[in-house]
C-alpha positions in Angstrom: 72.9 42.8 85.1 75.4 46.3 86.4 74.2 49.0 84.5 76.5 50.9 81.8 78.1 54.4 83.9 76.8 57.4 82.4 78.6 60.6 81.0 77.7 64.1 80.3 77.3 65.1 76.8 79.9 67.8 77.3 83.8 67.7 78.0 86.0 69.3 80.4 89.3 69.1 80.1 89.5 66.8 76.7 87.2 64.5 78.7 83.5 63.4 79.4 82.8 64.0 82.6 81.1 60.9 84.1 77.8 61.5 85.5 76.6 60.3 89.3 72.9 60.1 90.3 72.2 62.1 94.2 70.9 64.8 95.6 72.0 68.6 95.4 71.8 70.2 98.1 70.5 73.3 98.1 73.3 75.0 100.7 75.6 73.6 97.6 73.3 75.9 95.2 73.2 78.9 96.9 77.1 78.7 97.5 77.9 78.6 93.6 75.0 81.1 92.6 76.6 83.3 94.9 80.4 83.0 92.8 78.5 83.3 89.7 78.0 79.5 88.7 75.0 77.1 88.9 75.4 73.8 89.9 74.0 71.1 86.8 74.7 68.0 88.6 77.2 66.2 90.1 79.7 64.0 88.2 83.4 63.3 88.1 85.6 61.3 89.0 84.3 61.4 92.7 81.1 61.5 93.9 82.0 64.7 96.2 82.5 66.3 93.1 79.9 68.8 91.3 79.8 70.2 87.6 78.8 73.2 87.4 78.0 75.9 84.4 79.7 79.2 84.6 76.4 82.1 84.5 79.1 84.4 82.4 80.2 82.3 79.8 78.5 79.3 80.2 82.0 76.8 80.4 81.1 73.8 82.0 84.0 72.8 85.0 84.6 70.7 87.9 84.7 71.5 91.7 84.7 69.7 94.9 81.8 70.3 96.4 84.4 71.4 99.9 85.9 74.2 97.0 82.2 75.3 96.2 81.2 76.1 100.1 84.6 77.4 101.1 86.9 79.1 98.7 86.8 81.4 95.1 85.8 79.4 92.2 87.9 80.6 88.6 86.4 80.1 85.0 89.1 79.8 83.1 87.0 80.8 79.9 86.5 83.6 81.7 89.9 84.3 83.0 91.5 83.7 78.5 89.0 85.8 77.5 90.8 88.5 77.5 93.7 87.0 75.4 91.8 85.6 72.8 90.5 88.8 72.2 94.2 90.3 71.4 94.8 87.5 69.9 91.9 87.5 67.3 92.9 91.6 67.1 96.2 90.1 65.0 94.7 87.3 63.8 95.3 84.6 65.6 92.9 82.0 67.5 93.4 79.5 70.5 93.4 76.1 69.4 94.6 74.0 72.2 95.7 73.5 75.8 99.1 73.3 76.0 100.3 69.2 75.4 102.7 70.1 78.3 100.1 70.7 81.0 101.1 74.3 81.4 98.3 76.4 82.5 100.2 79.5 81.1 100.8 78.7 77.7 98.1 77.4 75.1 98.5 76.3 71.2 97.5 79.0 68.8 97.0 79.2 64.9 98.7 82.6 63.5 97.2 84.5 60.4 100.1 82.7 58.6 98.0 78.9 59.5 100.6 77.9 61.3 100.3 76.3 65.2 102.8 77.5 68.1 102.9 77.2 71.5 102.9 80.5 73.8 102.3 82.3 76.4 99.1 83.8 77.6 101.5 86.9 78.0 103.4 86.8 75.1 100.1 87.1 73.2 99.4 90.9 75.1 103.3 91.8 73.7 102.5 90.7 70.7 99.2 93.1 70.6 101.0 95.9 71.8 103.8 95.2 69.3 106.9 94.9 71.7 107.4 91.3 69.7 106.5 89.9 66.5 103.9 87.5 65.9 105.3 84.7 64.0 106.3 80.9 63.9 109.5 79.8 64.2 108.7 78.4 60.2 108.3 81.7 58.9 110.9 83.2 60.9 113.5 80.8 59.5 112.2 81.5 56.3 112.4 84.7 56.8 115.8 84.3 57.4 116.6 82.9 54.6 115.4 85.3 52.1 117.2 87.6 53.8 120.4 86.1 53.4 119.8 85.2 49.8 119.8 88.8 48.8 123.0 89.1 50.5 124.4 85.5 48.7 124.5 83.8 51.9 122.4 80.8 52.9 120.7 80.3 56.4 121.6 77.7 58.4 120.7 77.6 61.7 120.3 80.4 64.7 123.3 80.1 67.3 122.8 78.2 69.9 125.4 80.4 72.1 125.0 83.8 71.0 121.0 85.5 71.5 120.3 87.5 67.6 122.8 85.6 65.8 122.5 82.5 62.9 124.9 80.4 61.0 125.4 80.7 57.3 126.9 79.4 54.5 128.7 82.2 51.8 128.6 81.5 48.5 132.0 80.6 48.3 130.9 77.6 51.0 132.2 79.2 54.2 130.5 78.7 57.4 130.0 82.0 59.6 127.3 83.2 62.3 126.5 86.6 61.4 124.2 88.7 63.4 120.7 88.5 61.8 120.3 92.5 62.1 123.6 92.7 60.3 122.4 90.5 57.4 119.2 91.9 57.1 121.1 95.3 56.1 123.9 93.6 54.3 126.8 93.8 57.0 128.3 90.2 56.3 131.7 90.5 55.1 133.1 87.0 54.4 136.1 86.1 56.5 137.3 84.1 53.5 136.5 86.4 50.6 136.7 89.6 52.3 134.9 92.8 51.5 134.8 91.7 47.1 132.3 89.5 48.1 130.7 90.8 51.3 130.0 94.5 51.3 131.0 95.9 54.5 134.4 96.0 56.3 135.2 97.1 60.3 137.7 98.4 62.3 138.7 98.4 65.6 138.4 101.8 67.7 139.6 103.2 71.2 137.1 105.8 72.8 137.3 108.2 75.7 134.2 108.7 77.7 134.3 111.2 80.6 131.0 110.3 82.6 130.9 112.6 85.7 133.6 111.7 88.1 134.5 108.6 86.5 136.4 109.0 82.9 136.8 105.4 80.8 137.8 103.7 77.9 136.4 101.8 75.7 137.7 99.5 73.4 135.1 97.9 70.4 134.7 97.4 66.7 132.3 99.1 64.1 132.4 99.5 60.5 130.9 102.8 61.2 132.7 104.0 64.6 131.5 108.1 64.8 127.7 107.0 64.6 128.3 104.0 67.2 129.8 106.5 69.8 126.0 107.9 70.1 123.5 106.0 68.4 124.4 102.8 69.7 126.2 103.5 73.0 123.8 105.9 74.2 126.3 108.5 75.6 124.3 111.5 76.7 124.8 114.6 74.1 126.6 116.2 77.7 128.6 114.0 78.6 132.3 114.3 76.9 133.3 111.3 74.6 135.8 111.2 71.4 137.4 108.8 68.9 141.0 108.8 69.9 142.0 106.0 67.3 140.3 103.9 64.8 142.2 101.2 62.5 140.3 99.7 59.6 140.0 96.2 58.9 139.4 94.3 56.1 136.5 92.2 57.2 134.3 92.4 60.3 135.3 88.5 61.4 139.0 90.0 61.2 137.9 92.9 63.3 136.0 91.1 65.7 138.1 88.5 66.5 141.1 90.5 66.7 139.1 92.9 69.4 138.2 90.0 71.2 141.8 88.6 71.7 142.7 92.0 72.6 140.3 91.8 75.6 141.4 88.6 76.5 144.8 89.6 77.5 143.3 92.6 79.3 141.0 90.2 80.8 143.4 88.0 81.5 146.5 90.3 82.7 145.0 93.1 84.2 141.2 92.2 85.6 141.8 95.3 87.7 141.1 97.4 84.9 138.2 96.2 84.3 135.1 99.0 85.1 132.1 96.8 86.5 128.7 97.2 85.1 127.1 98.9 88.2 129.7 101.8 88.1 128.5 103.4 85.2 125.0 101.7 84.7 122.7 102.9 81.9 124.9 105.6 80.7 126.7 103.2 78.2 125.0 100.5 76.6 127.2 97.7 77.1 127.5 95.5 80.0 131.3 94.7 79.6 134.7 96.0 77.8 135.1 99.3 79.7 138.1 100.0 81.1 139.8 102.8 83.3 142.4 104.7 82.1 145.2 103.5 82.9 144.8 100.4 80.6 144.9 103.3 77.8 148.9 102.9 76.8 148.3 99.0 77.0 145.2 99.4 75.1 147.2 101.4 72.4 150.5 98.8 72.3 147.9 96.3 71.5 146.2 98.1 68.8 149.8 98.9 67.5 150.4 95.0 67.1 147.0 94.6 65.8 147.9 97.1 63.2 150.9 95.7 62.5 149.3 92.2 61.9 146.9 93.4 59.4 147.3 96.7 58.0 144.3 98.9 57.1 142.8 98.2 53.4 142.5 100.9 51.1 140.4 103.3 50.6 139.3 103.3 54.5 135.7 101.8 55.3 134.2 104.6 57.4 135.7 107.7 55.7 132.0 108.6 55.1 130.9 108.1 58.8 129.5 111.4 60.3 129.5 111.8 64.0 
């Protein structure tokens, strides 16, 4: 009668590793104690396979014995050790292996009980606080209370624009907003306009005189003197100023408006378009600089857009301080 195969009262990997009867040699022994493991027996799925116990941690793993006499042996207890202990510093624990088979992300529980999957390195950002730790549950929820307060309801995030979501107004229109924006309460309403969303835009034409290579900028802001520094980044030094600004009713106007304008720039004169790597870091914005002798055309176009939609009253950044 063939006997039953026998299995080591442990698992490695999600399994039991199956146990096979045979000598240890004691070259094989003195290889492993010397990479800081000890060899309990050998098993597997072949017979040229040993289990061994790591003397650190004591995780019990799976080596050839050819990997034990000739190359570096990983625990990789050991190895997440490290991790679990950030992640236990925000409250979260390692539940899992990752179902995809990808050694660098794991399933974790976060402090709010729910399971994600992540990176072993997005759990260090999250420790040193460059991200936040939440699921994408909460997040959406989140998002929704957010846009409650504002009397919008969230939808979805984009699926083509990185920081922005769909929502619905009150009044049943559809819009993606930028999540910052609604957070703070910058959603004007295409459709209803600033009665029912509380912040209009405009669209504005700055001069920038970097060292040896002045430009223009063309862009929208609801609050166009603060933007020039706070969000472009211009060094203090460095001569910029607002040489026109036209008010919009809504932000959707004033973006969309902007963005037709660069179109035909785009479109009509591509060599007046400033690449990125001319001026770098010093503005904040990858795209829509331009040199300046797009300025006239810049202006005619702002003219039109003016004359399209004239600016609301009382003005929406007469407040604004540079």
């Amino acid at each position: 009668m063939p006997s039953l195969p026998l299995f080591y009262p442990f698992q490695i990997k999600g399994e039991y590793p199956r146990y096979h009867s045979g000598p240890i040699h004691p070259h094989w022994r003195r290889a492993a104690e010397r990479k800081g493991f000890v060899v309990l027996g050998r098993g597997g799925k072949g017979r040229q396979t040993l289990v061994l116990g790591c003397r650190t941690c004591g995780e019990p793993l799976l080596r050839r014995t050819g990997v034990v006499l000739e190359s570096g042996i990983d625990c990789r207890s050991c190895i997440r050790q490290p991790y679990d202990d950030e992640a236990a510093r925000f409250g979260a624990v390692r539940v899992g292996s990752d179902p995809q088979g990808d050694r660098h992300y794991a399933l974790w529980k976060l402090k709010c009980g729910h399971v994600v999957r992540l990176q072993y390195g997005q759990i260090l950002r999250i420790g040193r606080g460059e991200v936040d730790a939440d699921c994408l549950t909460c997040r959406h929820a989140r998002y929704g209370a957010e846009a409650k307060t504002q009397d919008w309801t969230f939808l979805s995030t984009s699926k083509n624009r990185l920081g922005y979501a769909l929502y619905r107004h009150r009044c049943g229109v559809e819009h993606e907003v930028s999540i910052g924006n609604m957070r703070v309460g910058q959603c004007a309403c295409p459709e209803c306009g600033p009665k029912k969303g509380p912040v209009s835009s405009g669209i504005y034409i700055y001069r920038i005189d970097l060292p040896g290579l002045p430009v223009v900028k063309l862009g929208h802001s609801h609050r166009h003197l603060d933007r020039l520094r706070r969000d472009l980044k211009i060094a203090t030094d460095v001569h910029a100023e607002v040489l026109r600004y036209h008010p919009l009713r809504t932000k959707y106007l004033a973006r969309t408006q902007e963005q037709s304008a660069h179109d035909f720039l785009k479109a009509r004169h591509p060599e007046w378009v400033v690449p990125k790597h001319l001026f770098g870091d010093t503005i904040a914005v990858k795209s829509e600089i331009y040199w300046l002798e797009a300025l006239p055309t810049i202006h005619r176009l702002l003219d039109e857009i003016a004359a399209r939609h004239p600016a609301p009253s009382p003005s929406p950044d007469t407040s604004a301080k540079s």
